[in-house]
N, C-alpha and C positions, 0 to 999 in steps of 0.2 A: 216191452215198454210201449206205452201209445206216444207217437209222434205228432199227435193232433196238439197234445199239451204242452209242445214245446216252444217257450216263450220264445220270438224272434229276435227282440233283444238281449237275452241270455247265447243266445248262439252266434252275433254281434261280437258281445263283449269275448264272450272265450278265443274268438278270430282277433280281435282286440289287442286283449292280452298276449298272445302268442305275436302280433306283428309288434306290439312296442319292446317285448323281452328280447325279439331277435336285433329288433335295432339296438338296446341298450346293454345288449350282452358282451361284447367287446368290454363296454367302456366299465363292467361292473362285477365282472368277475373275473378274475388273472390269474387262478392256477384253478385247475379241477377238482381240486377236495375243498373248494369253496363253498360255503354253505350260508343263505340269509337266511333267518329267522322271520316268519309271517308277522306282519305288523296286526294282521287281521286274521280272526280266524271265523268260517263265514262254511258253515253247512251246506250240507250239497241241497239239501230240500232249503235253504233260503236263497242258497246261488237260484233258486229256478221259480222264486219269485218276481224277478226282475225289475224289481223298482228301482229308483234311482239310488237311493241311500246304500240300497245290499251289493247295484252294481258298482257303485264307486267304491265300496271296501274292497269288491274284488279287484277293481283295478289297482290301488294302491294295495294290495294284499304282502308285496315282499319291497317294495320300494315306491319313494314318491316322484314319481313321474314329470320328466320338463316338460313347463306349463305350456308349451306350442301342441304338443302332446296329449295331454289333457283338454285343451279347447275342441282339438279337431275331434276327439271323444266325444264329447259330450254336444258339440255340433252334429254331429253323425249321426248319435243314438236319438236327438230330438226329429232329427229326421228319419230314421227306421219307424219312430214311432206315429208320426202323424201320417208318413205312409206304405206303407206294409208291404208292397210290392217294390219298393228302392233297391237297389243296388250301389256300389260303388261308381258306376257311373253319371248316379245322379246331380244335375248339376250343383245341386245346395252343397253335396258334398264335394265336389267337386271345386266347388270356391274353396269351400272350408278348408281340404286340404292345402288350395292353392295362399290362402290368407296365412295357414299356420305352417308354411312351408314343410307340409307331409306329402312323401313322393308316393301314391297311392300306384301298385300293380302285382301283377300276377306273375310267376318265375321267380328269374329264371329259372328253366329246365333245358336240360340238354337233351339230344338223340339224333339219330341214324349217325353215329359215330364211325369213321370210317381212317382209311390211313392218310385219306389229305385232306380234312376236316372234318367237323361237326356242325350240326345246325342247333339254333339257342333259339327258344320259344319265350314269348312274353305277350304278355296284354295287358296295357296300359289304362288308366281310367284317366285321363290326361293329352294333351296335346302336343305338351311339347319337343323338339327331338331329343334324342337318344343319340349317347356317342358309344359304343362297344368297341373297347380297344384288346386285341388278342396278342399275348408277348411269351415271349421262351422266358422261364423263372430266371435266366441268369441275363436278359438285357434282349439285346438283338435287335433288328428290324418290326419295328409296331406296325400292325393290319387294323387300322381303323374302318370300323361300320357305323354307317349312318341311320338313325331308325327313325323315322316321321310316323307317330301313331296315326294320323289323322282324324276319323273318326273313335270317340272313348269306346273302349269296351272291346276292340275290335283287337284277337288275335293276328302275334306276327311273328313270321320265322325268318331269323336270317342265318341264310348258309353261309360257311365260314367255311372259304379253299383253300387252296394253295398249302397249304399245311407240307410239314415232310413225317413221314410215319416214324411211328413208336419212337416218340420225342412227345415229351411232356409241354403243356403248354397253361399258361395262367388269363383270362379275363377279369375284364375292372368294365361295368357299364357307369357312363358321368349322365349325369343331369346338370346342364349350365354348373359346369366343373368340377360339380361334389360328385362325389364317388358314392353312390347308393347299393351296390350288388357286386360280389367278386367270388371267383371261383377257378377250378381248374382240373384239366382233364389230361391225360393220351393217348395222340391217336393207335389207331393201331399199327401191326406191323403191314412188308406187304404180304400177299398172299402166299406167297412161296416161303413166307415166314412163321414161326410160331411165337409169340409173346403175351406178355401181362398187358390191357388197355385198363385205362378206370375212369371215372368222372368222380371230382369230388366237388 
C-alpha cells in the first residue's frame, strides 16, 4: 500500500468513528448479540475519497449521531483540512470541543502495576483538571487524584499507592463531575506470593 495516498481526513474520520461509537456504545447497545444494520453503505475505495458527502455517510454509517457530536466533527475535519499539520491540540479544535462539550484525550492506559498500585497515563488536549477517583468494587475508602494538564498535548502519569495487594480495585476519572473514563484492575500479590493480576 503507498501511504503517500492517504487522505488525512480519511484517517480523521476512522479515529472519529471509533471515538464517538466508544462514547455511544453504552447507551446503544445492551446485550452482545446485538446487531445495527448500516444506514449506509460506502466502499472502501470511496471511504478514501474523502470528501465531505462520503465522510459524513461514514459517520452516520450505523447510527445518527447527537448533534454536539456532529458539530465538533465537522468543526475538526474543517480544520484538518485548511491545515494539515493540526493535531488535537489545536486551538480551533480545541474551542470546538470546548463549545460542543467533547472531552478531547488520550488513555486512559495503565502499567508498572505493582502490589500497592498502578500508575494511569493520559494526555489531555484541554486544560481543565482531572479528578481520578480509585475505590474497592464493593464501597470503601475513595483515593482521590488530582490531574492539572496544563499545557494541551502534554502527557501525564499519575501514580496511584497505597493500594493493598491482590485486591481488585475500580477507577472513574470526572471532568467538572461527568464521569468521562472508567475502568479497573488488580494489583498484584506480595512477592512471596503467587496470584492472577489483570487490568481491565
Amino acid at each position: 500500500m503507498n501511504f503517500k495516498h492517504i487522505n488525512k481526513s480519511t484517517v480523521f474520520l476512522q479515529f472519529f468513528i471509533f471515538f464517538a461509537l466508544i462514547n455511544l456504545g453504552d447507551n446503544c447497545l445492551s446485550a452482545s448479540n446485538d446487531t445495527i444494520p448500516p444506514r449506509h453503505k460506502v466502499t472502501l475505495r470511496e471511504a478514501h475519497i474523502g470528501d465531505l458527502e462520503t465522510d459524513t455517510k461514514l459517520l452516520d454509517s450505523y447510527l445518527h449521531l447527537p448533534e454536539n457530536i456532529r458539530e465538533f466533527y465537522l468543526a475538526a475535519r474543517t480544520v484538518f483540512g485548511d491545515t494539515p499539520d493540526a493535531d488535537f491540540t489545536n486551538i480551533k479544535i480545541v474551542e470546538a470541543a470546548r463549545k460542543n462539550n467533547v472531552i478531547l484525550m488520550g488513555g486512559p492506559m495503565l502499567g508498572n502495576l505493582n502490589e500497592n498500585g498502578v500508575t494511569i497515563w493520559l494526555r489531555l488536549s484541554v486544560t481543565d483538571p482531572l479528578i481520578i477517583r480509585v475505590t474497592k468494587p464493593d464501597g470503601g475508602k475513595e483515593k482521590p487524584y488530582v490531574v492539572n494538564p496544563g499545557k494541551p498535548g502534554v502527557e501525564k502519569r499519575i501514580v496511584v499507592k497505597g493500594l493493598a495487594p491482590d485486591t481488585e480495585y475500580k477507577y472513574a476519572i470526572y471532568s467538572k463531575k461527568y464521569k468521562i473514563a472508567e475502568g479497573g484492575f488488580k494489583t498484584t500479590s506480595t512477592s512471596d506470593n503467587k496470584s492472577i493480576f489483570k487490568l481491565a
